[in-house]
VEXZA-44297 format. One record per residue (C-alpha): x, y, z; residue in three letters. Coordinates in Angstrom, 1 decimal, decimal comma. Layout:
<site xx="X" yy="Y" zz="Z" rest="ALA"/>
...
END
This chain:
<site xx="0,0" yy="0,0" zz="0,0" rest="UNK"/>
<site xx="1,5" yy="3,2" zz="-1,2" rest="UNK"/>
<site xx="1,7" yy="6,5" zz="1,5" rest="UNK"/>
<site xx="0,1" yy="9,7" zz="0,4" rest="UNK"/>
<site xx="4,0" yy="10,7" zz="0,0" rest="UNK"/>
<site xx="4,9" yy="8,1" zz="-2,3" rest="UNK"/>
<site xx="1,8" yy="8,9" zz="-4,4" rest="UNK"/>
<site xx="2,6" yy="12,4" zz="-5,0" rest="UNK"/>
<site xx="5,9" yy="11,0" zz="-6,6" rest="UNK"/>
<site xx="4,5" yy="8,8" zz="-8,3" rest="UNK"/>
<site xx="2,2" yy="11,1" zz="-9,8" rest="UNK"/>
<site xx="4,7" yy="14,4" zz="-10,6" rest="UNK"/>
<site xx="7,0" yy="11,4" zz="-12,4" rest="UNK"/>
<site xx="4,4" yy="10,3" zz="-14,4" rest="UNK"/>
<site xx="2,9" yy="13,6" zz="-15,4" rest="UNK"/>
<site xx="5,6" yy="13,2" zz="-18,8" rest="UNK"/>
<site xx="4,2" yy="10,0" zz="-20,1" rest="UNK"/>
<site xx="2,3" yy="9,2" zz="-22,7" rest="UNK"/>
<site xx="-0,6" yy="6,4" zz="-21,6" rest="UNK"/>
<site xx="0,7" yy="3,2" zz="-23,2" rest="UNK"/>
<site xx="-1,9" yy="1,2" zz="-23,3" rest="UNK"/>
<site xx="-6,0" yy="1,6" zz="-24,0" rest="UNK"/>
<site xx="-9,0" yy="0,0" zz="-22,8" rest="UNK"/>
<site xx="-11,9" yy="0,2" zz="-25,1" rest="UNK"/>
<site xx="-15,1" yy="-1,2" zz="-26,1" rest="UNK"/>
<site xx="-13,7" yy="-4,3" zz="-25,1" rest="UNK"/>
<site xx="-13,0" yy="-3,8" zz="-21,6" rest="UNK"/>
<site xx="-10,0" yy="-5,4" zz="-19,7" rest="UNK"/>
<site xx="-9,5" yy="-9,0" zz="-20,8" rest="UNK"/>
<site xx="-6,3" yy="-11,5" zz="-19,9" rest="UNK"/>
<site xx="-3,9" yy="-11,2" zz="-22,8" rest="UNK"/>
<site xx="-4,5" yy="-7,0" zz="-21,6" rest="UNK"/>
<site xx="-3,4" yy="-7,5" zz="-17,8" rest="UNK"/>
<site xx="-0,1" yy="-9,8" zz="-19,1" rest="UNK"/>
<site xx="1,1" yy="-7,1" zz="-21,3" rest="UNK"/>
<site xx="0,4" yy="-4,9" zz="-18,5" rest="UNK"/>
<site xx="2,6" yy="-6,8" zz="-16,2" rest="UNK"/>
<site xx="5,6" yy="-7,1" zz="-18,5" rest="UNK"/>
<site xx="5,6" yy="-3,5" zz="-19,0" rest="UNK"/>
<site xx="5,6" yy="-3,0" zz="-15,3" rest="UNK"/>
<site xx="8,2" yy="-5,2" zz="-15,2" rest="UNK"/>
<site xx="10,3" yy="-3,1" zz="-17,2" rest="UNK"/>
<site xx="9,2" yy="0,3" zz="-16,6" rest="UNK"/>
<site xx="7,4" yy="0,4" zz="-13,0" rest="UNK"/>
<site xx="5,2" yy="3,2" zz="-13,6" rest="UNK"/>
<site xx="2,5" yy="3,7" zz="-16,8" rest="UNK"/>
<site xx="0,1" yy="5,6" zz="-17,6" rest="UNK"/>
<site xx="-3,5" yy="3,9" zz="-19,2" rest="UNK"/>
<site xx="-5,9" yy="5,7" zz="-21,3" rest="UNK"/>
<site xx="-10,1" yy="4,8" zz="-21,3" rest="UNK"/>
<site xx="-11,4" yy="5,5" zz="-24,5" rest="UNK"/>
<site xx="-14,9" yy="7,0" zz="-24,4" rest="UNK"/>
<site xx="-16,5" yy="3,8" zz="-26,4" rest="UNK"/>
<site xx="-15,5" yy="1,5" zz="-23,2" rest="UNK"/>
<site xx="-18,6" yy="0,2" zz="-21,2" rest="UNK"/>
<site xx="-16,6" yy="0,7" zz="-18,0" rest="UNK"/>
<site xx="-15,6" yy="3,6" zz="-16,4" rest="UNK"/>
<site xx="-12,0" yy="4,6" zz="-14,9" rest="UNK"/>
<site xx="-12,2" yy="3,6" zz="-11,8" rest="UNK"/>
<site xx="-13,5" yy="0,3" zz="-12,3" rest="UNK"/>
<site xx="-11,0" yy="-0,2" zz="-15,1" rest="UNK"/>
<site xx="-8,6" yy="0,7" zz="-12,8" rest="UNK"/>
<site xx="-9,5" yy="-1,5" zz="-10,0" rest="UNK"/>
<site xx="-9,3" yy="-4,7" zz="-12,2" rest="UNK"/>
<site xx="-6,2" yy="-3,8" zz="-13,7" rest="UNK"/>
<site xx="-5,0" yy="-3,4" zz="-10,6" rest="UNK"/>
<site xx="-5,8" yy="-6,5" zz="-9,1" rest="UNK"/>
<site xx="-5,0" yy="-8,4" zz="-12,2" rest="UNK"/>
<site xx="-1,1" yy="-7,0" zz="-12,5" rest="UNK"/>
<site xx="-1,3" yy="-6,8" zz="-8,8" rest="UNK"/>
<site xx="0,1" yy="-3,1" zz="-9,0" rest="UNK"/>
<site xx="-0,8" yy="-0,2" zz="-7,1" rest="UNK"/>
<site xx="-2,9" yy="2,5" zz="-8,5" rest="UNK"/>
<site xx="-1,1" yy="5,8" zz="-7,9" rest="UNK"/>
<site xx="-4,2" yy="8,1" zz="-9,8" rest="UNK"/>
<site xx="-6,9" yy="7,6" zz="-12,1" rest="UNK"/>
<site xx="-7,8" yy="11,0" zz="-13,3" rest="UNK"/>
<site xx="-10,5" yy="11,6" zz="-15,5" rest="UNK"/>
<site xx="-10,0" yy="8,5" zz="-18,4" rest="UNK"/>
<site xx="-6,6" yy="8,2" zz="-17,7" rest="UNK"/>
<site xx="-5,1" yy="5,6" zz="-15,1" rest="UNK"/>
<site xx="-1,5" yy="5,8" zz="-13,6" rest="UNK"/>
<site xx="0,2" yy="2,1" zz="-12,4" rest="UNK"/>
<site xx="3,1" yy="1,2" zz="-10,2" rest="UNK"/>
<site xx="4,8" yy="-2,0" zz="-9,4" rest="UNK"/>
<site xx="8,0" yy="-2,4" zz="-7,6" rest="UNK"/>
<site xx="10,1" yy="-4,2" zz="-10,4" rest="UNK"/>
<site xx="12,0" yy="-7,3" zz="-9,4" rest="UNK"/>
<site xx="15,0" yy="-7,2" zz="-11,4" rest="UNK"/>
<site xx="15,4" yy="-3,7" zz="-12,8" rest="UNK"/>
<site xx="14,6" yy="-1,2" zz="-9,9" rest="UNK"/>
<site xx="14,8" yy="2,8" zz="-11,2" rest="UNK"/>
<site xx="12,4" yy="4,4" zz="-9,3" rest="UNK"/>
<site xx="12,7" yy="5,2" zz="-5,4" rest="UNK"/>
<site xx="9,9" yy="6,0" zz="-3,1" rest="UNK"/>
<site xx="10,6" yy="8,3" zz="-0,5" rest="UNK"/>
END
């Protein structure tokens, strides 16, 4: 569980990305939540967009993500969704 702290990090180093992922009309499916995980893997924080066709909104897009690439969800603003997990062999980012 991430700190208020560690959250605002999170959040001001995100700010410069670009969402790498979208969830559309299709929702959140398995082949989704893998990808998801290997690019935690190797970048520990992304950003995903909702598009505005998706049945789902952000925060339940957000919650399933989560629990399916067991990451933290640092902010879901409006459609877009930021994701942290602590990589296990390529560490970069430092939580205060």
């Amino acid at each position: 569980m991430l700190t208020g702290k560690q959250k605002r990090h999170l959040r001001a180093l995100a700010h410069h990305l670009t969402p790498i992922f979208q969830v559309g009309k299709g929702g959140v499916n398995e082949n989704m939540i893998q990808q998801i995980k290997d690019a935690l893997e190797a970048r520990e924080l992304i950003k995903v967009s909702v598009l505005q066709n998706a049945e789902e909104d952000a925060d339940d897009v957000a919650a399933q993500l989560g629990k399916g690439a067991r990451a933290e969800i640092a902010q879901v603003i409006g459609k877009t969704i930021v994701l942290y997990k602590e990589s296990k062999e390529n560490k970069k980012i430092i939580l205060p």
